[in-house]
Every structure is written in structure tokens, then in C-alpha cells.
N, C-alpha and C positions, 0 to 999 in steps of 0.2 A: 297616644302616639300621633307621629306629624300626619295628617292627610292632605294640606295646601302650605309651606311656608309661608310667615307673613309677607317677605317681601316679595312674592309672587302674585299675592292677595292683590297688593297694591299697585301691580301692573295695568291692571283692567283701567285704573283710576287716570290714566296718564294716555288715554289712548283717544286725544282727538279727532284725529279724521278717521274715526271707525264708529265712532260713538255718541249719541248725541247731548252727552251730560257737558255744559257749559261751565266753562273757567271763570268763577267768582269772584274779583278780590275783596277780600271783606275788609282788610286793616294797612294802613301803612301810613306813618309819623309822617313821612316826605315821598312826595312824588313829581318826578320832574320827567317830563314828555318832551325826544325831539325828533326831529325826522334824521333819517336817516337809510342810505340805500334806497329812496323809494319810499321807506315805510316808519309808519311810528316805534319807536321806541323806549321806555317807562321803565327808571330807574326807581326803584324801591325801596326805601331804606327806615327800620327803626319799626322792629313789630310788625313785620311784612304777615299777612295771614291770605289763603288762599283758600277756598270753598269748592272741591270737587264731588259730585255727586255726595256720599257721604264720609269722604275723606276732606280733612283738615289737613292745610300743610304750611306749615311757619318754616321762617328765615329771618336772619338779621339785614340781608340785602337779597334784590334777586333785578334781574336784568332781563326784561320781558319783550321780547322783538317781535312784536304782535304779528307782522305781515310774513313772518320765518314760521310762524309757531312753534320759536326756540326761548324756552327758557332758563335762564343760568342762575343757580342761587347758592349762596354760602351764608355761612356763619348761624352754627345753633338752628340746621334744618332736623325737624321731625314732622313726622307723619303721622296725623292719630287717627284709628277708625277702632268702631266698637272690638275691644279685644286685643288692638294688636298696636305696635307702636315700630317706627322706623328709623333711626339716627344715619346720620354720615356729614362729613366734612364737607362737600360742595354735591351739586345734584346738577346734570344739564340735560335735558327732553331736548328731542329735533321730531317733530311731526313727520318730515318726509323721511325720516331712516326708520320710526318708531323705535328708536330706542330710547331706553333711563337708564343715562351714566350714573353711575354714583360711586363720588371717589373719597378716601381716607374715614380707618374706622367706621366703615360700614356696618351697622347692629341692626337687627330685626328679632321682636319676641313676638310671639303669638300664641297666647295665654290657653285660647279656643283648641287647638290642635300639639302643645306643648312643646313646641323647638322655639328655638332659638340659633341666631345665624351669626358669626361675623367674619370679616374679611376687610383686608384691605380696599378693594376692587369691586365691582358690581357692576355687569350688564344686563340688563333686561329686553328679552326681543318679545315684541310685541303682537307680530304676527302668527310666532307659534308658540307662547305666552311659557316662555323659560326663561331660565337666569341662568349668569356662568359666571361662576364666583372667580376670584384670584388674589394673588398676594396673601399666603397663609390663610388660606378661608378654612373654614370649620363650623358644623352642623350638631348643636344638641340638642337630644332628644330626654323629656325629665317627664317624670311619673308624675301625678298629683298629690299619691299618699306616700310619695317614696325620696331618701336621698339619690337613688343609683340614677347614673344617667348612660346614654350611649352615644359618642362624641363623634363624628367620622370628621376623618382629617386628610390633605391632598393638595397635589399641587395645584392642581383644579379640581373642581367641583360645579356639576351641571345638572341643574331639577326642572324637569317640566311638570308641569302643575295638573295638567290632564289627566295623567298619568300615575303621577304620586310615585317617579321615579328616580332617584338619584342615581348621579355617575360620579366619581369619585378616580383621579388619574394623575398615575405618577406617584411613589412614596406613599401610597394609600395606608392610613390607618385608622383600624374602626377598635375603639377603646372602651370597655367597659368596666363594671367595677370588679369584677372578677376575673377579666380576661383583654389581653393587646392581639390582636389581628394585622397582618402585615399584607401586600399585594400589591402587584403593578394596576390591576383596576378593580374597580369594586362595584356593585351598584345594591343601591339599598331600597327596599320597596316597603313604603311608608305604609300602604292599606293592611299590611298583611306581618307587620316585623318580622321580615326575612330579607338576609342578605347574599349574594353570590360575589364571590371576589377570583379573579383571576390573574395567570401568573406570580413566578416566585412566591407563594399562599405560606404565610407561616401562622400559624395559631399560640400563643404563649397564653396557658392554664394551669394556676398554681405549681404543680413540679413537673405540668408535665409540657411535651413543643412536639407541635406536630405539622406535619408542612408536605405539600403537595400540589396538583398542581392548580385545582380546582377546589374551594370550598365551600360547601351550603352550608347560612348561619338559621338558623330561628331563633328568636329571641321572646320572650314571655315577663313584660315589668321592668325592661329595661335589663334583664340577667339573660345569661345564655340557657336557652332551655335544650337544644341539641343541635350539632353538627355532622357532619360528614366532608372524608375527604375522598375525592374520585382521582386517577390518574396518576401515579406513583406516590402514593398514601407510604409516609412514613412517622408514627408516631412510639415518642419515649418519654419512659416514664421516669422519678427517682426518686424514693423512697430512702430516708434514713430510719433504722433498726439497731438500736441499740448501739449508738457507735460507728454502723456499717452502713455502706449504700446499697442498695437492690435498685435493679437497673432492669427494664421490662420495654424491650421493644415490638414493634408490631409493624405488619404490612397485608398485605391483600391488594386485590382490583379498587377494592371501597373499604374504607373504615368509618364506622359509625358510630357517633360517643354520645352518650343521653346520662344528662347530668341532673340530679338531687340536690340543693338546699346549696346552691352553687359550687359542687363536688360531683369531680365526675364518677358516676357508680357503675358505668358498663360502655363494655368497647365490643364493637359488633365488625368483627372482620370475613370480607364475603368474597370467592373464591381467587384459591393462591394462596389461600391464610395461611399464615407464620407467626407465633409467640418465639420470643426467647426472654426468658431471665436470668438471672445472676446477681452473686453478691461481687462487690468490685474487690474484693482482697481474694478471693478464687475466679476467677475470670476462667480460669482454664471446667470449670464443672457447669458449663451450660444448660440450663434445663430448656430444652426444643419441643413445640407442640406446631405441625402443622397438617392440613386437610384441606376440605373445602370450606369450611364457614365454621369459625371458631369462635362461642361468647364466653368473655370474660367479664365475671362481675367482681368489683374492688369494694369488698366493705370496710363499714367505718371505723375508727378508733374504737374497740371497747363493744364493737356491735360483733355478736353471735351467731347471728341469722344463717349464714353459711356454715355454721360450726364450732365448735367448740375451738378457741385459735385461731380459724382457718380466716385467713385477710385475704383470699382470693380464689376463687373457684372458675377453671376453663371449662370451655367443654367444648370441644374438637369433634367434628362431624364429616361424614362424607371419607371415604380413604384416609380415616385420621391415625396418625401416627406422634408417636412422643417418644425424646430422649430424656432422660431425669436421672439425677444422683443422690444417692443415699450418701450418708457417715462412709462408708466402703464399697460404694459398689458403682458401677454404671449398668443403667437400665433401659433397654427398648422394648417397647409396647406398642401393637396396632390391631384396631379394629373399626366396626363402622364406627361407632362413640367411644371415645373418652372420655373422663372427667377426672381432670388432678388438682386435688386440695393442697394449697398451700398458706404452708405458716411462716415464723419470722423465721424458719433455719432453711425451706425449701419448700418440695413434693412431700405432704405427710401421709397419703394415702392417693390410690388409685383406683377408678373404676374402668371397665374396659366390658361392652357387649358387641356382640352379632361378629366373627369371623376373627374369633381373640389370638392372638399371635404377640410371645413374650420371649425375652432373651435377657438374662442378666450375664453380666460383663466384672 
């Protein structure tokens, strides 16, 4: 995973009056020197090549204002240092702002660290050694023995390299191969692949959307390996059954989802906990489980584990209480624990200990 973007890398390489590595030019078909403002200026044209400490940097022309320590270069610029490589349309340095413009189809890969960057726009600040991308910028991150990648997208996007921090703002979205991520800001922390995204939070995971107002991503290969939502946590689920929809929603203070073989196998709802399910052609036969911390595990097609049938097993703790329907009946149950097995028609069995209290309806 990323721990420096390339073109962050090649900030260092452009930083003049900080540093004492000397601007080389190694190659150029034509060069014509005139004075100008006071000071020389060396037009450059035809296989332009430049020698910085251990970066290389070609151009078809570049406009070198020596007494500014401003240079301007277009056509077919790249960057090469061991590992990493850098494109864009035109490139301008100004020694006294320290910044590196670099404008149209801006690309940076870096092989070492596995991202890859582009955007329209690129700024580089030199003094506290970040970049702030724009114009449709976007950041991917690629495994080395893997297709998945994880993509984050924004209207801007800002990584300081100290830090191994991205911000990510405005229309933020962090894309993976199993799941779309939505947010007003995002930041992503490349030492550790984990994410926090805030505002409007939507998570979209195979059937299920869950959205809230705060979410923690961890990430493991580029795949979601668990989340949590904090702050009005609302997630649904929906399941087709023969025909039918089941429909499973959930809340709590925090919801926590830790996912299997990119499937999510458990939902960890922690105090204020609420289940409800239902099939959508009886809507009116609600099955309600709620307490303080309710887990739900969702097994897989064809898998047993839970039970003979059973595709879902709660377990409601703390002041837990549950409504549930049979073929005929409606049911209430509370005690400290519950646990209700369900198969494709409902609740097929209950458990209920410590202060059992039941009512059939």
C-alpha cells in the first residue's frame, strides 16, 4: 500500500533554495540565451533533459529564467527516478513561492509504494512538502499479487507525505472492488489502510446500504476487511428468497460489520440496539429484537454452521426483548439473552435465559 505518492517523492527534487543538489542540464538540440529583465534567459528546445540530484526530467521545450529560478516546460514532460515515473502537460517551479505547478493530465505511478495518481491539476508546496490535487483527481491503490484496487475520488484531494495522510473533499468517494463509499470528507491513512470519512457517510455492500454519520473503514488487500458506523447508524439489508424480499434493518449508538471472503458475516449493534425483519409481501408481521448489544451472524448460501436452515442467528443481550410471528400467532419474549433462529419463512426457534417473561398473542 501507498506510504509516500510518487509525486510527492519528487517534491524534494525541485526545491532550490532549500537544498543544495544543482540543476544540471544534460541535453538540448537548441539553445538560445538572451538577457532579459536584468537576467539571462535559455530557451530550450528538442530533447530538453535535466539532471537533478537523482531525478531525470525531459521536455520538448522548457524556458529556464535563471536569475527568477523559474522554469516553464511543455511538451512530452516526464519525470524518472528509480521506481517511480511522473507525466503532465506543462510543468512551472518558482523558487520564491516553492511551488510545482503541473498542469493537464497530470499521472504519477510509483511502483515502490503501489499508487498511482491523476488529475487534471497539481500543486506542490514545498515547505510543508504536500500536494492538492484538482480537476477530477483520483488516487489508486493496487496489490502486487492482486486485481482489486482502492480508488478514492473528490473534488479535491490533499496528501502530505510526512504523514502518509490523505483528505479527500467534496463528493468524496472511496471505491473498491466489493464496495462504493460516499462522504462530504474523507481521509485515508496510507501506513495503516484505514479510512475515516465524514458527513452524509453512505456505504454501498452487495445488498446491503448503510449510512450514518461517521464511518471507520479498515481495509486488508485492497478488500474491506471491517467497518463501523458511529452517530445515527442506519443499515439495511435485502435478501431475495425464493421469489420474496426479506428486508433486515438495524440501528444502535454503533454498528459494526466484519466481513468474510468479501461478505458480510456479522453485524455488531451496540447500545439502543434494534433488529427488525420482514418479508416485503407481509410487511404488516414484523419480527423486532431490541436490548442493549445485539449480534447478528448471516450465514452463507448452503452453509450449516448456525443450523440446520437457519440463515441467521441474533443474539440480544442486556434488557433484551423480541417481537416475532409464527404461521398464527404473534409472540413476545424478554429476558437477559435471547437468541432467534431464522430460516427462509422467519423465527424457527427461540432461546430465551436469566428473567424469562413470554406472551403469545
Amino acid at each position: 500500500m501507498l506510504k509516500k505518492p510518487t509525486a510527492i517523492l519528487f517534491i524534494a527534487f525541485f526545491a532550490f533554495s532549500t537544498i543544495s543538489y544543482a540543476l544540471e542540464l544534460i541535453n538540448a538540440n537548441s539553445n538560445e540565451n538572451r538577457f532579459e529583465g536584468g537576467g539571462i534567459v535559455s530557451v530550450l528546445t528538442g530533447d530538453v533533459q535535466f539532471l537533478w540530484n537523482d531525478a531525470q526530467i525531459f521536455s520538448d521545450r522548457t524556458v529556464w529564467r535563471r536569475a527568477e529560478g523559474h522554469l516553464t516546460m511543455t511538451g512530452n514532460i516526464k519525470v524518472l527516478r528509480e521506481n517511480q515515473e511522473l507525466r503532465c502537460d506543462s510543468l512551472t517551479f518558482r523558487s520564491n513561492t516553492r511551488i510545482l505547478q503541473m498542469r493537464g493530465n497530470v499521472f504519477a505511478v510509483d511502483s515502490t509504494h503501489s499508487a498511482t495518481m491523476f488529475s487534471g491539476r497539481a500543486d506542490y508546496f514545498l515547505n510543508n512538502d504536500s500536494v492538492f490535487l484538482s480537476r477530477s483527481p483520483r488516487v489508486h491503490f493496487w496489490e502486487q499479487n492482486s486485481t482489486d484496487t482502492i480508488t478514492i475520488f473528490g473534488r479535491t484531494i490533499t496528501y502530505a507525505s510526512e504523514t502518509g495522510i490523505a483528505r479527500a473533499r467534496d463528493s468524496v468517494r472511496i471505491v473498491g472492488s466489493d464496495f462504493v463509499s460516499h462522504a462530504d470528507t474523507a481521509f485515508f491513512f496510507a501506513e495503516t489502510e484505514t479510512a475515516i470519512k465524514f458527513g452524509n457517510t453512505r456505504i454501498e455492500h452487495d445488498n446491503s446500504t448503510v449510512t450514518g454519520d461517521t464511518v471507520h473503514i479498515f481495509f486488508e488487500e485492497s478488500s474491506v476487511k471491517e467497518f463501523f458506523v458511529v452517530s445515527n447508524p442506519l443499515a439495511k439489508t435485502i435478501e431475495e428468497e425464493r421469489g420474496d424480499s426479506i428486508v433486515m434493518e438495524m440501528v444502535g449508538d454503533t454498528l459494526r460489520f466484519l466481513l468474510e471472503d468479501q461478505r458480510i458475516s456479522q453485524i455488531i449493534s451496540e447500545r439502543n440496539a434494534s433488529v427488525i425483519r420482514f418479508h416485503q409481501d407481509t410487511p404488516e408481521k414484523i419480527n423486532r429484537m431490541w436490548g442493549e448489544r445485539i449480534i447478528t451472524t448471516i450465514a452463507d448460501e448452503n452453509d450449516n454452521s448456525l443450523g440446520e436452515n437457519v440463515r441467521v442467528l441474533s443474539v440480544v443481550k442486556g434488557n433484551a426483548r423480541a417481537i416475532y410471528h409464527d404461521a398464527d400467532s404473534r409472540n413476545e419474549s424478554s429476558g437477559d439473552t435471547l437468541k432467534l433462529f431464522f430460516n427462509n419463512d422467519g423465527v424457527s426457534r427461540i432461546r430465551i435465559s436469566g428473567n424469562v417473561k413470554g406472551r403469545i398473542e
